[in-house]
C-alpha positions, -999 to +999 in steps of 0.1 A: -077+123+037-052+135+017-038+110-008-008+121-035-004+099-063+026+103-088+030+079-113+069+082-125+068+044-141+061+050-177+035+022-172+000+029-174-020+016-141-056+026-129-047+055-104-079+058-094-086+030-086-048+028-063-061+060-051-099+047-040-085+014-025-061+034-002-088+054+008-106+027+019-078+010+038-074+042+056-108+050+063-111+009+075-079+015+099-093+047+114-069+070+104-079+106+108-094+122+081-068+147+076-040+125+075-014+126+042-004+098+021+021+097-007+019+070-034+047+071-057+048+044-089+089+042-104+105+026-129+128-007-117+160+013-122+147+035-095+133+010-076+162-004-072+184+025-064+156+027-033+163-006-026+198-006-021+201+027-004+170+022+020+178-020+028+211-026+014+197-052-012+203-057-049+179-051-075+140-038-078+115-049-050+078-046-051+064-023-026+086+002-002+075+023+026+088+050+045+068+064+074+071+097+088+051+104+118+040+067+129+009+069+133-011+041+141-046+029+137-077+045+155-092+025+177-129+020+188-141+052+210-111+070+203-103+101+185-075+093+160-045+118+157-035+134+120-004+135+106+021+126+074+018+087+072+045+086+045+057+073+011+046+040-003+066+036-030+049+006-056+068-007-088+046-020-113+073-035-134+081-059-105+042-063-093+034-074-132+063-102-129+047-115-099+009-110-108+022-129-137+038-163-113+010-160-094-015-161-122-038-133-117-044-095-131-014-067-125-042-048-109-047-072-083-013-072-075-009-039-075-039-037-045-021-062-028+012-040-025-006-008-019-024-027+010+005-042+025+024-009+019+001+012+041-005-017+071+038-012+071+030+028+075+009+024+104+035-006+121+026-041+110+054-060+101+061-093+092+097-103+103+083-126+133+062-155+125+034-134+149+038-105+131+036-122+098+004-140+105-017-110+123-004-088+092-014-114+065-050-120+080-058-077+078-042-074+043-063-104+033-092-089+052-091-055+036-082-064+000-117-092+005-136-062+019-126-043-014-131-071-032-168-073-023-173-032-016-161-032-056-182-064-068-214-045-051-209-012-082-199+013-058-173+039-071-142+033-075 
């Protein structure tokens, strides 16, 4: 897989380690192996700018995606197709805020958001109670199956 990572911030994050988890999600969600992902890491004034132009809401947000050829996960017996997935674009001023209220590491957090950033590139959603719950269960699925994959020493 191809994965970009560009880290426009000015805050230092483990990109390798945002790069390996990604990998992982993809390789979990069957996406083809020659599929492209963009991971881009801004600054809250640009964050926000994406914001308002792309949802018409005030101020920085956490996570944004922006998918381009809608691809969707493989499934069992079936060859997936490859393609641009898109731009997930993380801010880890915001993510640090809320890895702070929810007491636990800006790493963490910044999983979380890359995670939930890809499952919205390949169509989950969680504007319907449905949605939200079958979304919620794979992120949490994924991010444990990291969890433990990472726990067990094997590369980042």
């Amino acid at each position: 897989m191809s994965i970009d990572i560009n880290n426009e911030s000015g805050v230092e994050v483990d990109l390798d380690g945002i790069l390996a988890l990604a990998g992982y999600v993809l390789a979990r969600m069957r996406i083809h192996p020659q599929a492209e992902l963009s991971l881009v890491l801004v600054d809250e004034p640009a964050m926000s700018a994406l914001h308002e132009q792309w949802m018409d809401e005030p101020g920085p947000t956490d996570v944004l995606s922006f998918p381009m050829d809608e691809l969707r996960p493989g499934r069992e017996g079936e060859e997936p197709e490859p393609g641009l997935l898109g731009d997930v674009v993380l801010c880890p001023q915001v993510a640090a805020q809320q890895a702070a209220t929810a007491g636990h590491p800006v790493a963490a957090e910044l999983d979380l958001l890359t995670t939930h950033g890809i499952l919205h590139l390949l169509g989950y959603d969680h504007a319907e109670p449905e949605e939200e719950h079958e979304m919620f269960d794979l992120q949490r699925d994924l991010l444990a199956g990291w969890r433990r994959l990472r726990s067990e020493g094997a590369p980042a």
